[in-house]
C-alpha positions in Angstrom: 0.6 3.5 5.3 -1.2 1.6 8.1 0.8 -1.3 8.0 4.0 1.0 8.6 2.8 2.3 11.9 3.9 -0.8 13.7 7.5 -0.6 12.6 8.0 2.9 13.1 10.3 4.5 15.3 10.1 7.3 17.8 11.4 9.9 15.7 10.1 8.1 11.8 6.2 8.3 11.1 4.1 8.4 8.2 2.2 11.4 6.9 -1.4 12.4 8.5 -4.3 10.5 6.1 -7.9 10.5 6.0 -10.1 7.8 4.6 -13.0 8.8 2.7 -16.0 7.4 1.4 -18.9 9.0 -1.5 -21.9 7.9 -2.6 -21.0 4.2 -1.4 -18.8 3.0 -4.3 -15.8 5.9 -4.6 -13.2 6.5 -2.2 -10.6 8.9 -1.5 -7.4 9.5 0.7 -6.6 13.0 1.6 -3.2 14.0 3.9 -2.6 16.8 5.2 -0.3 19.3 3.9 3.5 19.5 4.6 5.2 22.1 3.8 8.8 20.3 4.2 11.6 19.2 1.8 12.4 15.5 1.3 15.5 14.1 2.2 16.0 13.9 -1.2 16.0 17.2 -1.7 17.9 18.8 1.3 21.1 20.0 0.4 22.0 22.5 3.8 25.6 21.5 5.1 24.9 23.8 7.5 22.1 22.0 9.1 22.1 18.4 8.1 20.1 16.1 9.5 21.3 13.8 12.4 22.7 10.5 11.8 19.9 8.8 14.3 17.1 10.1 12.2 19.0 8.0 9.5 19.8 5.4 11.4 16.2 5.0 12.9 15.0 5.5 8.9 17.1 2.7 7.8 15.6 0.5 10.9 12.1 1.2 9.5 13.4 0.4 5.8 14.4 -2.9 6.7 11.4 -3.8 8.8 9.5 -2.6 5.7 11.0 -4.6 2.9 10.3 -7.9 5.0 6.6 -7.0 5.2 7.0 -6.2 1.3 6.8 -2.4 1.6 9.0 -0.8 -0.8 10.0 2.6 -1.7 10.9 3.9 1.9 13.5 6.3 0.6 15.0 9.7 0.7 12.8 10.4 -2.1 9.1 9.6 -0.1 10.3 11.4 3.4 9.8 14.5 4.7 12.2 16.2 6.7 10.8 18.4 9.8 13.5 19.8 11.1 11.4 22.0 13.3 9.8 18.6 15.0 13.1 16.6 14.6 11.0 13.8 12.8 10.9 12.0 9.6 7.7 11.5 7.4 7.2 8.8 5.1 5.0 9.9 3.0 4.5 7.1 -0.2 5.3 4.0 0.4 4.8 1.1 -2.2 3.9 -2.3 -1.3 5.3 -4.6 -3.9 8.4 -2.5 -4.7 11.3 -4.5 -2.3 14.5 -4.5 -4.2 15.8 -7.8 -4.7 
């Protein structure tokens, strides 16, 4: 997720995280929560989501799959429709179609 933030756009960023560390050999990542649907998911002709969210999300997809960051889909990207945003939420390094 940290390697996304310099490729975002203004309107595409990636979930919230935390880092955290117990008893000096476990770790954890926590986000916070989102109540949202992924693009995936949203199905409202009535209120679709603008063409430059897309447009700005396929930007960040391509910037992605050069640094080998795969997985930037409709499927791992919240929609805030509220905020106007787009959240990336799982990303996957290795995972750059060919």
């Amino acid at each position: 997720l940290r390697q996304l933030e310099g490729i975002l756009t203004p309107n595409v960023e990636v979930v919230n995280y935390h880092l955290g560390f117990k008893n000096g050999n476990s770790n954890f990542m926590v986000t916070d929560f989102y109540d949202l649907e992924t693009l995936y998911n949203r199905v409202d002709p009535t209120h679709p989501v603008p063409k430059n969210l897309l447009v700005e999300l396929g930007t960040v997809q391509q910037r992605a799959e050069k640094m080998g960051i795969g997985d930037v889909s409709p499927r791992n990207v919240f929609y805030d429709a509220e905020r106007g945003k787009l959240i990336i939420f799982d990303p996957r390094s290795g995972l750059v179609p060919k």
